[in-house]
Backbone as CSV, one residue per row, in Angstrom:
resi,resn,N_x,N_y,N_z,CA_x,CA_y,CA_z,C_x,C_y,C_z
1,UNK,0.828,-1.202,0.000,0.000,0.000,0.000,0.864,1.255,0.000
2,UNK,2.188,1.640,1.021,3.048,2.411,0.711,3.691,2.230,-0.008
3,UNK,3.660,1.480,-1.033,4.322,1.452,-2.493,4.045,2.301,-3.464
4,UNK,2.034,1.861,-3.582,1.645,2.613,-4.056,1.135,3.588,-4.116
5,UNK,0.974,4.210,-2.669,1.174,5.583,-2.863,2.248,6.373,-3.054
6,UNK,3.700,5.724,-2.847,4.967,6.435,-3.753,4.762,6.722,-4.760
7,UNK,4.115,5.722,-5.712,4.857,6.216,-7.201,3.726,7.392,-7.913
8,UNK,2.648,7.896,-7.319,2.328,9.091,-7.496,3.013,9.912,-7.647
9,UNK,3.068,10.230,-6.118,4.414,11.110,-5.541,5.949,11.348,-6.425
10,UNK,6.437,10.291,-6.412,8.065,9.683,-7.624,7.428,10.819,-8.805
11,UNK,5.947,10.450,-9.575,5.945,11.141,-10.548,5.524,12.493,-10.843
12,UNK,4.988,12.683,-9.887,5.012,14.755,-9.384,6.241,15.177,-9.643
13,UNK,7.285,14.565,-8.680,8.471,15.030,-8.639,9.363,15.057,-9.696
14,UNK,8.808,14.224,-10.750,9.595,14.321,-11.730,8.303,15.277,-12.918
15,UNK,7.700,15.568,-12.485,7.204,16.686,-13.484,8.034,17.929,-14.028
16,UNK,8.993,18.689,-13.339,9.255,19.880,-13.299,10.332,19.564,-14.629
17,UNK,11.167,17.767,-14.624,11.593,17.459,-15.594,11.553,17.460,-16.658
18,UNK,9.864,17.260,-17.213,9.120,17.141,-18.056,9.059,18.467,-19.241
19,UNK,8.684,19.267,-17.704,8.816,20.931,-18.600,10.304,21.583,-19.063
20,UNK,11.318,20.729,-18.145,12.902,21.467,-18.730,13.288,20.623,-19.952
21,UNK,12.906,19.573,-19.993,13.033,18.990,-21.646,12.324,19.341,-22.623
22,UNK,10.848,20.019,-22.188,10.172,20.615,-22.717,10.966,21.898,-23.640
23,UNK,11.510,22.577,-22.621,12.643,23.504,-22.679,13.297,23.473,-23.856
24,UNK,13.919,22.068,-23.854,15.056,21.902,-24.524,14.474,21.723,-25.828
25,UNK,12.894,21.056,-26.095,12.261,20.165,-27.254,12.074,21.897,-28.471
26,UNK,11.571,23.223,-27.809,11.092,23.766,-27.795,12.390,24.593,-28.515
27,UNK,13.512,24.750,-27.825,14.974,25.238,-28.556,15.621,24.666,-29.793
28,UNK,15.115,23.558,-29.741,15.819,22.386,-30.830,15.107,22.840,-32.528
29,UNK,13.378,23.022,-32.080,13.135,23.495,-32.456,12.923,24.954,-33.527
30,UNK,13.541,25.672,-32.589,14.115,27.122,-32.483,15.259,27.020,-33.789
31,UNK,16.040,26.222,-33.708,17.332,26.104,-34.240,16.788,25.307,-35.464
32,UNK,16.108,24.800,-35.594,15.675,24.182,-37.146,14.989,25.402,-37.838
33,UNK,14.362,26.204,-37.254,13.876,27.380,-37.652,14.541,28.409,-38.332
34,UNK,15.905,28.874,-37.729,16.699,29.498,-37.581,17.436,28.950,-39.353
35,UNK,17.725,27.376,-38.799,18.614,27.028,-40.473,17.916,26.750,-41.309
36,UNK,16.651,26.953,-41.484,15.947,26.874,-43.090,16.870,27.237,-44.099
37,UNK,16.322,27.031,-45.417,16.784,27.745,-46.496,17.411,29.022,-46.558
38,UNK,18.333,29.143,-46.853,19.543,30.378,-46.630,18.729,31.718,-47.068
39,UNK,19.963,32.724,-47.258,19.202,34.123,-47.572,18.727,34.385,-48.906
40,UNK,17.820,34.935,-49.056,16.852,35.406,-50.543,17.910,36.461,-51.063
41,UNK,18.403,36.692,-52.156,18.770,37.985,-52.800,18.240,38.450,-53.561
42,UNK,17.382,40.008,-53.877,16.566,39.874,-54.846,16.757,41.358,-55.716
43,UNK,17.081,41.988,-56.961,17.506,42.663,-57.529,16.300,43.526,-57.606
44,UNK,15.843,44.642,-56.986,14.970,45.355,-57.372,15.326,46.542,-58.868
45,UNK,14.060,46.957,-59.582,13.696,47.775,-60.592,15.117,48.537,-60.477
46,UNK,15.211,49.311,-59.602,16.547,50.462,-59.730,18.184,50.075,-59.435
47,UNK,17.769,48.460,-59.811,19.246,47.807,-60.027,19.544,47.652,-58.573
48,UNK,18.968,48.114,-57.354,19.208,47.946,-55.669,19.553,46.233,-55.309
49,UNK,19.678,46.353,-54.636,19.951,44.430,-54.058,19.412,44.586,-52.693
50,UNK,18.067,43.546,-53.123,17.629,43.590,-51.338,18.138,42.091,-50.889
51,UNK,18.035,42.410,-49.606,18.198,40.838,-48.755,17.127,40.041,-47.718
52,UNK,16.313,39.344,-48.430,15.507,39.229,-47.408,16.484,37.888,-46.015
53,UNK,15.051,37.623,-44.644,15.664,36.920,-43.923,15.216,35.130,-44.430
54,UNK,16.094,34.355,-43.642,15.687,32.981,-44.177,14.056,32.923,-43.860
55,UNK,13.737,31.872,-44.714,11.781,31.625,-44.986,11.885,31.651,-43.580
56,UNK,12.365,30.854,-42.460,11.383,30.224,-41.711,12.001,31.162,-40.389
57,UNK,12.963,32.031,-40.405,13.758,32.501,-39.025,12.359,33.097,-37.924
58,UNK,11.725,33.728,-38.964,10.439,34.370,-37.977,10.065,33.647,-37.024
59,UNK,10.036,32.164,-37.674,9.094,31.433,-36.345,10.036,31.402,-35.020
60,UNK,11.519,31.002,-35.234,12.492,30.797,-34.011,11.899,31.821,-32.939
61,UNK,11.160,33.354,-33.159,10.946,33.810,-31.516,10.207,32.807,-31.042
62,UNK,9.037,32.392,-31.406,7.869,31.692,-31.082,7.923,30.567,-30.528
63,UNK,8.999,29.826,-30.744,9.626,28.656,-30.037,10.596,29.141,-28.630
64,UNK,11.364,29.638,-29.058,11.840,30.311,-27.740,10.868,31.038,-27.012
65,UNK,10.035,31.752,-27.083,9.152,32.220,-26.598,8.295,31.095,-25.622
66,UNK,8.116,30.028,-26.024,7.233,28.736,-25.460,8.600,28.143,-24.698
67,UNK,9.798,27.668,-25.375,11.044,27.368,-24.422,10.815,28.473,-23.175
68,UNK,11.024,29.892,-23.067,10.834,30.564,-21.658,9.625,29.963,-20.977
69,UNK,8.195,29.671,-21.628,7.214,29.467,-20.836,7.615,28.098,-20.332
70,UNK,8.074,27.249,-20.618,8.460,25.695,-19.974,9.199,26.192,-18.522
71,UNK,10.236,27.296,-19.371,11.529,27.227,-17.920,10.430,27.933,-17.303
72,UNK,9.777,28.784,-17.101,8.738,29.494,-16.072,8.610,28.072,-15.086
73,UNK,7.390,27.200,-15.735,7.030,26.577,-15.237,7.401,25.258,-14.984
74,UNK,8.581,24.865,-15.106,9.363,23.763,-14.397,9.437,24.279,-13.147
75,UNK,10.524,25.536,-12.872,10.645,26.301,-11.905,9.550,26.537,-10.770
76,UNK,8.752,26.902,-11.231,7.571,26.954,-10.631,6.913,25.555,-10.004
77,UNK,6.890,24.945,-10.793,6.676,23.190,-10.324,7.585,22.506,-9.642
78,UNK,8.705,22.881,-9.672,9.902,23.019,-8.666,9.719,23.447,-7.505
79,UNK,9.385,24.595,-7.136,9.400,25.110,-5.969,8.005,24.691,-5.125
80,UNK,6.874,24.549,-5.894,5.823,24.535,-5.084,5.930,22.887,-5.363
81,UNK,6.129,21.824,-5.588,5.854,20.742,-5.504,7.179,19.773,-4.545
82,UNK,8.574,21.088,-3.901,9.396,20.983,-3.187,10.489,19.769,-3.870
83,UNK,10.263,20.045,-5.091,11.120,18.805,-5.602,12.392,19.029,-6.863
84,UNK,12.814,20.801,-6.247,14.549,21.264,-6.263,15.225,20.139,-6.261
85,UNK,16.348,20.073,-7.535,17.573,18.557,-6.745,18.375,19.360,-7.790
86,UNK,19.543,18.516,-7.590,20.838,18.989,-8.467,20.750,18.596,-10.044
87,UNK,20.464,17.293,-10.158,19.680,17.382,-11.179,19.015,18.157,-12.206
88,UNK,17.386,18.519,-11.255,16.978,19.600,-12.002,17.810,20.867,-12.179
89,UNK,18.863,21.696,-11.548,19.414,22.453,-11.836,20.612,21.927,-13.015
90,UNK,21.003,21.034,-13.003,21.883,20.844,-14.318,21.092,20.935,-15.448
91,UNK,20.065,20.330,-15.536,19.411,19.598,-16.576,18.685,20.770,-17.315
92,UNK,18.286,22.028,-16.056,17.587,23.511,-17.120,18.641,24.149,-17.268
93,UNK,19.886,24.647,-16.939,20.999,24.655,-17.298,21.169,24.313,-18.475
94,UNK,21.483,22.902,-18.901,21.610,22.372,-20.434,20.475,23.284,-21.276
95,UNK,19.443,23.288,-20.892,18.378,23.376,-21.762,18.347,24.399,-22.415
96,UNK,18.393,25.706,-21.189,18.886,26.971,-21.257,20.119,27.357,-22.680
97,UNK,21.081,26.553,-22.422,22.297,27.210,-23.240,21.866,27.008,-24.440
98,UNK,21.017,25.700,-24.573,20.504,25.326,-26.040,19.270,26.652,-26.369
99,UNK,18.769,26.632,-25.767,17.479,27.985,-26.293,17.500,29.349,-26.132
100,UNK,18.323,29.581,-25.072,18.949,30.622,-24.986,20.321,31.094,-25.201
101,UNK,21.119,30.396,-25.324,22.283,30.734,-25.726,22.955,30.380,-27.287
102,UNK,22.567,29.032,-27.679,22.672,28.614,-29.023,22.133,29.187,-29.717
103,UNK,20.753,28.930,-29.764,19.884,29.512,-30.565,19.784,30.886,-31.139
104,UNK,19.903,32.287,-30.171,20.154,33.334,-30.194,21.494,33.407,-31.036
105,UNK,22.595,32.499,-30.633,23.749,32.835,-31.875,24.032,32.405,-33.264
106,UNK,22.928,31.408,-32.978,22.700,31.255,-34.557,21.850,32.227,-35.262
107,UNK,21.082,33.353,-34.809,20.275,34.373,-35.288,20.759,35.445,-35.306
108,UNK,22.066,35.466,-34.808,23.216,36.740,-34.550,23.734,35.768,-36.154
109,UNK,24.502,34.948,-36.273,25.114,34.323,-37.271,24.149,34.646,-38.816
110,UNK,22.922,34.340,-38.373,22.188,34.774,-39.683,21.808,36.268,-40.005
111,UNK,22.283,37.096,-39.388,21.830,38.277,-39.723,23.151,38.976,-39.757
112,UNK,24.518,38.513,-39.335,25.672,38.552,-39.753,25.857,38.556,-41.437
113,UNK,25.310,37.388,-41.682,25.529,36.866,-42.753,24.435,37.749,-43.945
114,UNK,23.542,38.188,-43.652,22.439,39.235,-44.245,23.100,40.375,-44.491
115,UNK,24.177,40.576,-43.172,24.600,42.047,-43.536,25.559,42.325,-44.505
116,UNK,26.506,41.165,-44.767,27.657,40.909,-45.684,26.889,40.542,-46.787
117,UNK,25.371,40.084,-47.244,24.909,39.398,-48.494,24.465,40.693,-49.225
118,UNK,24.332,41.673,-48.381,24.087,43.575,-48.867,25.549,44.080,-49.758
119,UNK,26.604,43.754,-49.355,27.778,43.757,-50.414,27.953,42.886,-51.569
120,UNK,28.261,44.066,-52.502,28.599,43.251,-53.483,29.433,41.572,-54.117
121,UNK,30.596,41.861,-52.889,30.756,40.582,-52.990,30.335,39.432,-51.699
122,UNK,28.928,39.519,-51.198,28.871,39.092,-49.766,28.270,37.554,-49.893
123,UNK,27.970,37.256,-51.198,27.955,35.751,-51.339,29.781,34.626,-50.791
124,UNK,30.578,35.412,-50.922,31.925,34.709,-51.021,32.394,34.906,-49.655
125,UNK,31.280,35.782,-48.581,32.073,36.082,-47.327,32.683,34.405,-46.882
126,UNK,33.752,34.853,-45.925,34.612,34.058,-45.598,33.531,33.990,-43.921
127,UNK,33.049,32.187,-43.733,32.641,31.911,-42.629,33.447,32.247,-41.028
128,UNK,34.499,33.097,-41.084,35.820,33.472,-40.031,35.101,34.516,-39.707
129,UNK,34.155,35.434,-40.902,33.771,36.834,-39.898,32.259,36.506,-39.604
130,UNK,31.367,35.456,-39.498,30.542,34.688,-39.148,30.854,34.208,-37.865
131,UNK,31.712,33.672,-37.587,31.744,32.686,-36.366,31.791,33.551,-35.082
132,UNK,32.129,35.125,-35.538,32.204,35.963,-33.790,31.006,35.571,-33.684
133,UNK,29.443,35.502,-34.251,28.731,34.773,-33.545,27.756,33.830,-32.299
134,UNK,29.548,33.070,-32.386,29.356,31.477,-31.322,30.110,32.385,-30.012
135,UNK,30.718,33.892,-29.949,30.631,34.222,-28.608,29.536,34.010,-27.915
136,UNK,28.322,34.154,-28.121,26.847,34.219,-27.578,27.334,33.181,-26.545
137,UNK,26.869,31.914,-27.775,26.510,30.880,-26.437,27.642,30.006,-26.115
138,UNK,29.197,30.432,-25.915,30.515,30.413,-25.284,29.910,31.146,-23.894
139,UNK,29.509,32.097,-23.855,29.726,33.541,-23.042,27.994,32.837,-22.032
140,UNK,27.126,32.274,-22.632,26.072,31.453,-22.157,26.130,30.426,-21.329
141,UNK,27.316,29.479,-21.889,27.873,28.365,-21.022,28.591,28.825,-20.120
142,UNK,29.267,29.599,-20.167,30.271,29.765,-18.901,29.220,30.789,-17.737
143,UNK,28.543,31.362,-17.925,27.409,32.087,-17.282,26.451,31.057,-16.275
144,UNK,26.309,30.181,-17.354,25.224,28.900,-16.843,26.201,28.233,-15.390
145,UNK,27.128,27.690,-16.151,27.885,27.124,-14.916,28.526,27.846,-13.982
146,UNK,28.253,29.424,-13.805,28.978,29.955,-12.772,27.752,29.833,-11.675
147,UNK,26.490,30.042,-12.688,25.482,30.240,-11.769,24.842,28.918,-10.838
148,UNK,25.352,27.804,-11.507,25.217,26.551,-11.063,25.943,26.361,-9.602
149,UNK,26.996,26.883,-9.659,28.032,26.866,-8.738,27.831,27.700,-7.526
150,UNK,26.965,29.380,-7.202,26.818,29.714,-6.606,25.411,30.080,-6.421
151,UNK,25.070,29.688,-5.505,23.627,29.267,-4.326,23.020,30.410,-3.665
152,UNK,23.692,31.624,-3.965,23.080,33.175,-3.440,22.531,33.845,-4.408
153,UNK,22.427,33.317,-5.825,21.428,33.995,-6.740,20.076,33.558,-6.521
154,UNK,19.026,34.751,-5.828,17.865,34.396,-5.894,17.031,35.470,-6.143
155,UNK,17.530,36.382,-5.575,16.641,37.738,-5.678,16.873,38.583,-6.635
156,UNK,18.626,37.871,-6.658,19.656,39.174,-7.379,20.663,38.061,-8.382
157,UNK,20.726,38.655,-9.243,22.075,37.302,-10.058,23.215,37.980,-10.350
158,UNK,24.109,37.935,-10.632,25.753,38.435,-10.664,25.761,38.288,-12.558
159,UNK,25.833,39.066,-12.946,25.813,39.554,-14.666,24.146,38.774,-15.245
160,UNK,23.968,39.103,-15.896,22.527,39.591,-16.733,22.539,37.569,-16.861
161,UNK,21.227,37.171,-16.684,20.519,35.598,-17.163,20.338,35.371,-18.214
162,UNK,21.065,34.430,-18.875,20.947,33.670,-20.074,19.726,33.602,-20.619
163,UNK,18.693,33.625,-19.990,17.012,34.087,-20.924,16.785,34.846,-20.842
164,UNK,17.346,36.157,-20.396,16.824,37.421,-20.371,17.572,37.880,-21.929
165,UNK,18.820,37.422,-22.000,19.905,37.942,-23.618,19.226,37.042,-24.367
166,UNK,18.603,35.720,-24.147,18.391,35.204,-25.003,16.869,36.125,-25.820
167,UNK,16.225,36.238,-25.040,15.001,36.806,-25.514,14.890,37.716,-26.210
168,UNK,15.744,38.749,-25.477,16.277,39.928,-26.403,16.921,39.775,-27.721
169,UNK,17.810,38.850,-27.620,18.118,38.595,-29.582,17.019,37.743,-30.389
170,UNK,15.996,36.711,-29.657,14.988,36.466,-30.212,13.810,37.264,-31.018
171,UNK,13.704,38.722,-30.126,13.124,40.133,-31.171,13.702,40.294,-32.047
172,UNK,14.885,40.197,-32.743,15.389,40.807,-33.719,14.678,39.851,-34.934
173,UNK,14.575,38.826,-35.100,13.293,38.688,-36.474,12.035,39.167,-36.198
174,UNK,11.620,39.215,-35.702,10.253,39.906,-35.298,10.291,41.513,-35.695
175,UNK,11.059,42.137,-35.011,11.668,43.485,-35.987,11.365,43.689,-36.685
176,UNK,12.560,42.681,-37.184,13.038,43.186,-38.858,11.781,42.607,-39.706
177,UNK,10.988,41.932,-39.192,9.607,41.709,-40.157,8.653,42.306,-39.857
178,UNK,8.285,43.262,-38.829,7.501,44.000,-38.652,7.491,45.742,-38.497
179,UNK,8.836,45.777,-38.908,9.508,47.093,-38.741,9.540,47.727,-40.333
180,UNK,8.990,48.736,-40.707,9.039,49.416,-41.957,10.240,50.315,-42.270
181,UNK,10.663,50.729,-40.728,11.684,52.238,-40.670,12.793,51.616,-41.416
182,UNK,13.706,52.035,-42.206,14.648,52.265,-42.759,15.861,51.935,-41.512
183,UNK,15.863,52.825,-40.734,16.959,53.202,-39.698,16.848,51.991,-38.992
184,UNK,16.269,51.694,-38.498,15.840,49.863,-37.482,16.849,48.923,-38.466
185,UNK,16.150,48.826,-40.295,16.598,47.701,-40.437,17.791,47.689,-40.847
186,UNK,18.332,48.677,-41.502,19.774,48.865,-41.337,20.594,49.277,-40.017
187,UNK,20.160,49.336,-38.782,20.464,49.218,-37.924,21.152,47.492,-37.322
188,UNK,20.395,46.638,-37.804,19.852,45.474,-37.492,20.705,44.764,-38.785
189,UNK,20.946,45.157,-39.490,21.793,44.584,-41.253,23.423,45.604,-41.059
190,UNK,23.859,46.422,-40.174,25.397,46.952,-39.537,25.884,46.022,-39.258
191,UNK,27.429,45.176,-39.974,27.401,44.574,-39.278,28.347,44.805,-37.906
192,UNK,28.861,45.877,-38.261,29.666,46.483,-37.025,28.981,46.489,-35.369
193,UNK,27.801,47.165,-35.538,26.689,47.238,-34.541,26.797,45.799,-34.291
194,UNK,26.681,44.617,-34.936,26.525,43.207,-34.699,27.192,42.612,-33.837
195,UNK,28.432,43.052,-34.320,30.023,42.603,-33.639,29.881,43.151,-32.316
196,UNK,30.208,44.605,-32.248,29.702,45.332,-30.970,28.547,44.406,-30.344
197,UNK,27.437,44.393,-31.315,26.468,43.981,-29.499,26.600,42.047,-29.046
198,UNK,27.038,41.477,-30.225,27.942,40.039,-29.810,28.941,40.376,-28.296
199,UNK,29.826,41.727,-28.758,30.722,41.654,-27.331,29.795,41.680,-26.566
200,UNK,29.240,42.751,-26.440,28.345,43.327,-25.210,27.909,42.369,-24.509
201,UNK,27.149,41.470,-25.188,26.356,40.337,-24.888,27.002,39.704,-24.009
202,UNK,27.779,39.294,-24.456,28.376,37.882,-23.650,29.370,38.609,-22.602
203,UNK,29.752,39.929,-22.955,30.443,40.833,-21.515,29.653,40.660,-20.196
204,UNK,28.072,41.271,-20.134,27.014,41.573,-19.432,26.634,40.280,-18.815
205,UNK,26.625,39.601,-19.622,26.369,37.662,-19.365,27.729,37.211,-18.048
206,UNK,28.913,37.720,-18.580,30.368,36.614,-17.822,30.136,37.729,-16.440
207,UNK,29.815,39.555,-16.401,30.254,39.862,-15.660,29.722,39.921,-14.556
208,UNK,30.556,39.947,-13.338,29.790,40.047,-11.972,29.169,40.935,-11.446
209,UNK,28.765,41.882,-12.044,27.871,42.854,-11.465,26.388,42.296,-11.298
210,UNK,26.041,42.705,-9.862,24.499,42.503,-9.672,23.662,43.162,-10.270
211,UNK,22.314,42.540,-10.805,21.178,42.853,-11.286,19.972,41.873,-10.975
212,UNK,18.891,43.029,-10.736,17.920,42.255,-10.418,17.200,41.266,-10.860
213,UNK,16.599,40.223,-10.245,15.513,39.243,-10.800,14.523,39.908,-10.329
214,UNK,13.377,39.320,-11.086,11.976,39.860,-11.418,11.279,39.216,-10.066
215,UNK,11.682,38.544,-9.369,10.790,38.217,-7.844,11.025,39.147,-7.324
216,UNK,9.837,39.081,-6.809,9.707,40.691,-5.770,9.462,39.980,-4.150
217,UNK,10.301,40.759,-3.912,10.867,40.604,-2.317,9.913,40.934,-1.360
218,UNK,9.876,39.664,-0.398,9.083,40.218,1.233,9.514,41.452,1.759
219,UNK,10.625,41.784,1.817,10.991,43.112,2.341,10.293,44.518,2.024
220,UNK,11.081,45.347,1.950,10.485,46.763,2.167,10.180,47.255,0.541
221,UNK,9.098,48.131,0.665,9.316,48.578,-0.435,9.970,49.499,-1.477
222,UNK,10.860,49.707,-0.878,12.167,50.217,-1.729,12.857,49.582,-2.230
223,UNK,12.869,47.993,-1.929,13.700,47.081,-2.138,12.940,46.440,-3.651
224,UNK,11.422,46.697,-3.763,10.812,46.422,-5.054,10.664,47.544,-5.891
225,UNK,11.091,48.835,-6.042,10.911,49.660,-6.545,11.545,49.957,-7.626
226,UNK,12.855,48.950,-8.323,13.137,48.875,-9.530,12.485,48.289,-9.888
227,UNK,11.897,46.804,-9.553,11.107,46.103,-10.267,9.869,46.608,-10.585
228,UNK,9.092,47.670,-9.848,7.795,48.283,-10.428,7.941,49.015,-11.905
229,UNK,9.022,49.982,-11.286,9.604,51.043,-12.242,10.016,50.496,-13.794
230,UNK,10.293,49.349,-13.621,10.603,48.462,-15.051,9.384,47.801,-15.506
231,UNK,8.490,47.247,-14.477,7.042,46.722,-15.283,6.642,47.970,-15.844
232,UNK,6.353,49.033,-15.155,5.345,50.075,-16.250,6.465,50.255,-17.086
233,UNK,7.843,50.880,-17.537,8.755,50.900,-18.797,7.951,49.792,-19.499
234,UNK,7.988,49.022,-19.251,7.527,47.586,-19.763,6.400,47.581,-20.585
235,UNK,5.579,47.859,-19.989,3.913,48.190,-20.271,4.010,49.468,-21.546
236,UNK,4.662,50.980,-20.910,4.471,51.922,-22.165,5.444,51.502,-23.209
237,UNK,6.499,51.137,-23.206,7.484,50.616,-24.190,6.437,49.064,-25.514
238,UNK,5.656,48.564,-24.832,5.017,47.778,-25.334,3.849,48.185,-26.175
239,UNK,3.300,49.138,-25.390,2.025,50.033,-26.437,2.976,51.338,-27.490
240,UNK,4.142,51.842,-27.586,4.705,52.433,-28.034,5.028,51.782,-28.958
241,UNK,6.127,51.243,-29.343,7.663,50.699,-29.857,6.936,49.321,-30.480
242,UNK,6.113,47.847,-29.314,5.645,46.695,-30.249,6.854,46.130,-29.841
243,UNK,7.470,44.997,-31.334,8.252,44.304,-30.939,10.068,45.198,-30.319
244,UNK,10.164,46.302,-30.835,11.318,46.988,-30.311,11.465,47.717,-28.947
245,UNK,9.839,47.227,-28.188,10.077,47.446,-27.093,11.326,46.337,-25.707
246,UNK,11.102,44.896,-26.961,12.225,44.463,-26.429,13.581,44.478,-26.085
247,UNK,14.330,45.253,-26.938,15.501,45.858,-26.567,15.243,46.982,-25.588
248,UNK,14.503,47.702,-25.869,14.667,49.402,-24.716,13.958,48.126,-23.105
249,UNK,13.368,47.638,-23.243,12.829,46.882,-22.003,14.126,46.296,-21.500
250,UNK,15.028,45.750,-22.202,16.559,45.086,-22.045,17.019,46.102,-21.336
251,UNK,17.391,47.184,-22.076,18.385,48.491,-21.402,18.196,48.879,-20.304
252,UNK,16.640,49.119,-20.318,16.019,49.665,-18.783,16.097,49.049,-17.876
253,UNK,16.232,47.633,-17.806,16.700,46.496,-16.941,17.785,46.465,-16.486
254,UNK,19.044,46.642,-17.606,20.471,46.782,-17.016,21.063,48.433,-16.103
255,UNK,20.244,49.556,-17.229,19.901,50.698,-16.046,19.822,50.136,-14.833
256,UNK,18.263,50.436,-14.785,17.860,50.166,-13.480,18.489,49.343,-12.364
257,UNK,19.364,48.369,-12.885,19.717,47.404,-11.969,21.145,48.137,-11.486
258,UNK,21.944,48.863,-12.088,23.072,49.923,-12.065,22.865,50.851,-10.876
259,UNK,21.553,51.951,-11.344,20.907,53.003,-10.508,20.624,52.119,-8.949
260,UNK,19.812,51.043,-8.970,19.465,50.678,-7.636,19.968,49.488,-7.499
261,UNK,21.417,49.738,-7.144,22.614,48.185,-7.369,22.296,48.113,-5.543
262,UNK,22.451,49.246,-4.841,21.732,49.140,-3.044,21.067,48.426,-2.680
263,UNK,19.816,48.411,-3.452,18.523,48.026,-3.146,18.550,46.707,-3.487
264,UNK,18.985,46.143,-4.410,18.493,44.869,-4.698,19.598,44.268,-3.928
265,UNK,18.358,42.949,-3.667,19.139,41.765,-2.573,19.891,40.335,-3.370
């Protein structure tokens, strides 16, 4: 009879599993998306050369997008079903670097490669100025496992979370397909700007500066008052801007977490 009421139990506990492979099913995904059929080149009327993005890159937010909702709720099924183990922290870890860290650099890699297919000779680019790239999710893994290692990130994490960068480079097809402005998409087709925000990325990711997580603290309320201050950014940046509210929502995050480095625990 206490047998069988274990293996209920056994399989609750392994639910939270369910959703971090979920995680992973959901990134894998992401990345088949990402390598569809290469870039379109297409010669417009005034002799111009446009570049469109691969057929299918659009969908990769949408998968990552559902990869974050898994890690939500493993986590969540984690904590309230009390069935945290080392395990589950390796195992969303893995999952993570794959959907958030891979994935995102293969969409840095393809829009690398968009920006060089705008030159005349950018069919022949050499795959060497492609590969800065795979900093992403280099700079992802080593992030993942620092955070594995130390047990005081809860309120507060020591350089920016691998799904927070990941998400943020996940907008950039969404953008560039819903964005008309001129300035955005050649913003987004620089590939200098590219290179630059590749460093950035994986700088903000390795470094130890504190920034906040989005749980809001029993304590006082000063101690939640970046996190308010960033939901409404959040909110008008979203009825403003659309999908480019995802980057300024990014910035205001690493702000904010700068301005009230005190406050957060």
């Amino acid at each position: 009879m206490t047998l069988n009421r274990a293996k209920p139990v056994y399989f609750m506990k392994q639910l939270p599993h369910f959703f971090t492979l979920l995680n992973l099913f959901f990134g894998c995904v992401a990345l088949i998306c990402i390598l569809q059929n290469g870039i379109t080149i297409m010669y417009l009327n005034d002799g111009t050369q446009y570049v469109d993005i691969p057929e299918k890159i659009w969908l990769a937010p949408l998968f990552m997008g559902l990869a974050a909702l898994a890690d939500f709720i493993d986590g969540f099924l984690a904590r309230w079903l009390k069935a945290g183990s080392t395990l589950g922290r390796e195992l969303d870890s893995l999952a993570d670097l794959v959907s958030f860290g891979v994935a995102p650099g293969m969409i840095l890699y393809q829009f690398l490669r968009m920006s060089y297919m705008r030159q005349a000779d950018g069919t022949d680019v050499s795959m060497l100025l492609l590969l800065p790239a795979m900093i992403l999710p280099c700079a992802a893994a080593f992030r993942l496992a620092v955070f594995n290692l130390d047990q005081s990130q809860s309120l507060s994490f020591r350089g920016i979370p691998v799904p927070a960068v990941g998400l943020m480079v996940a907008s950039f097809p969404l953008i560039y397909w819903t964005k008309n402005s001129n300035w955005v998409i050649n913003l987004l087709l620089n590939k200098w700007v590219l290179y630059i925000l590749i460093l950035l990325l994986g700088f903000v990711m390795v470094s130890r500066f504190r920034v906040m997580s989005m749980k809001f603290s029993k304590g006082t309320s000063g101690q939640n008052l970046p996190r308010i201050i960033l939901f409404l950014i959040a909110l008008a940046s979203i009825f403003i801007f659309q999908w480019l509210a995802v980057p300024v929502i990014f910035l205001f995050y690493i702000v904010l977490s700068l301005i009230f480095k005190n406050r957060i625990v």
